[in-house]
C-alpha positions in Angstrom: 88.4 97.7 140.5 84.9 97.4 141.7 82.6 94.8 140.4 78.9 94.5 140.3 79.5 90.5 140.9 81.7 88.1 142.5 83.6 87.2 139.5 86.6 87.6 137.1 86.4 91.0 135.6 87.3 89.4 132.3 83.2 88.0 132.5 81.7 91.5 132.9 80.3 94.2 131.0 81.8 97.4 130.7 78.7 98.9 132.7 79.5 95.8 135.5 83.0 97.3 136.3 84.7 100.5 138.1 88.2 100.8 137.6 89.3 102.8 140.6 93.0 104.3 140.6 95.2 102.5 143.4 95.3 104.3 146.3 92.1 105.7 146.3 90.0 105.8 149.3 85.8 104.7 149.4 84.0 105.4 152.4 81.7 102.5 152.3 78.4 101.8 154.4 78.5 98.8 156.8 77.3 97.8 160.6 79.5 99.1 163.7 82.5 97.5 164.4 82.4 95.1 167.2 84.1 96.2 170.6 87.2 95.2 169.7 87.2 97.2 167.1 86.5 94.2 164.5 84.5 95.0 161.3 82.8 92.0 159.5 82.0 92.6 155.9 80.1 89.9 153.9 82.8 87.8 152.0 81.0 85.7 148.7 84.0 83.8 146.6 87.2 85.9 147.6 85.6 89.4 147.5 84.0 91.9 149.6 80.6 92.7 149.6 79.6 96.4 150.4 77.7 99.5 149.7 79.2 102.9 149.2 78.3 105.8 151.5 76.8 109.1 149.7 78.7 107.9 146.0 77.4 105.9 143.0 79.3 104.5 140.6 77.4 103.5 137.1 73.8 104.4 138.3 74.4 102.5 141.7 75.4 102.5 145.5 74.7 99.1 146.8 76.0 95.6 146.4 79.5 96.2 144.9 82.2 93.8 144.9 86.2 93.4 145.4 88.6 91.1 145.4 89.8 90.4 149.2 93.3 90.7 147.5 93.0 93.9 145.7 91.7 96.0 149.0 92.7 97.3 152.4 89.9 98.1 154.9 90.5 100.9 157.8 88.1 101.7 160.4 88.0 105.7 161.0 86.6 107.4 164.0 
């Protein structure tokens, strides 16, 4: 589920939350990894903070959230 704030989903508005289906994979907009291959996404109360890459979700791109627990990151390429 993405979120629109850092928060319990159970405090948001309908339009404030995307249910996603497990499994499914985001491409998401972010700086490079480091050399060693380390990606750093902003992390504000237990959930990542990102952008997604050419895909809107409720009439918007930037500043979604997850929980840290809920999500896998991979780097590709």
């Amino acid at each position: 589920m993405l979120k629109r704030a850092p928060v319990d989903s159970r405090y948001l508005s309908e339009d404030s939350i995307q249910k996603i289906p497990v499994g499914t994979e985001l491409v998401i907009m972010g700086q490079k990894p480091k050399a060693d291959k380390i990606l750093e996404l902003p992390i504000d109360d237990s959930h990542f903070k990102f952008s997604l890459k050419d895909l809107e979700f409720n009439g918007f791109s930037e500043d979604w959230y997850v929980y840290v627990e809920h999500a896998g990151v991979q780097i590709l390429g």
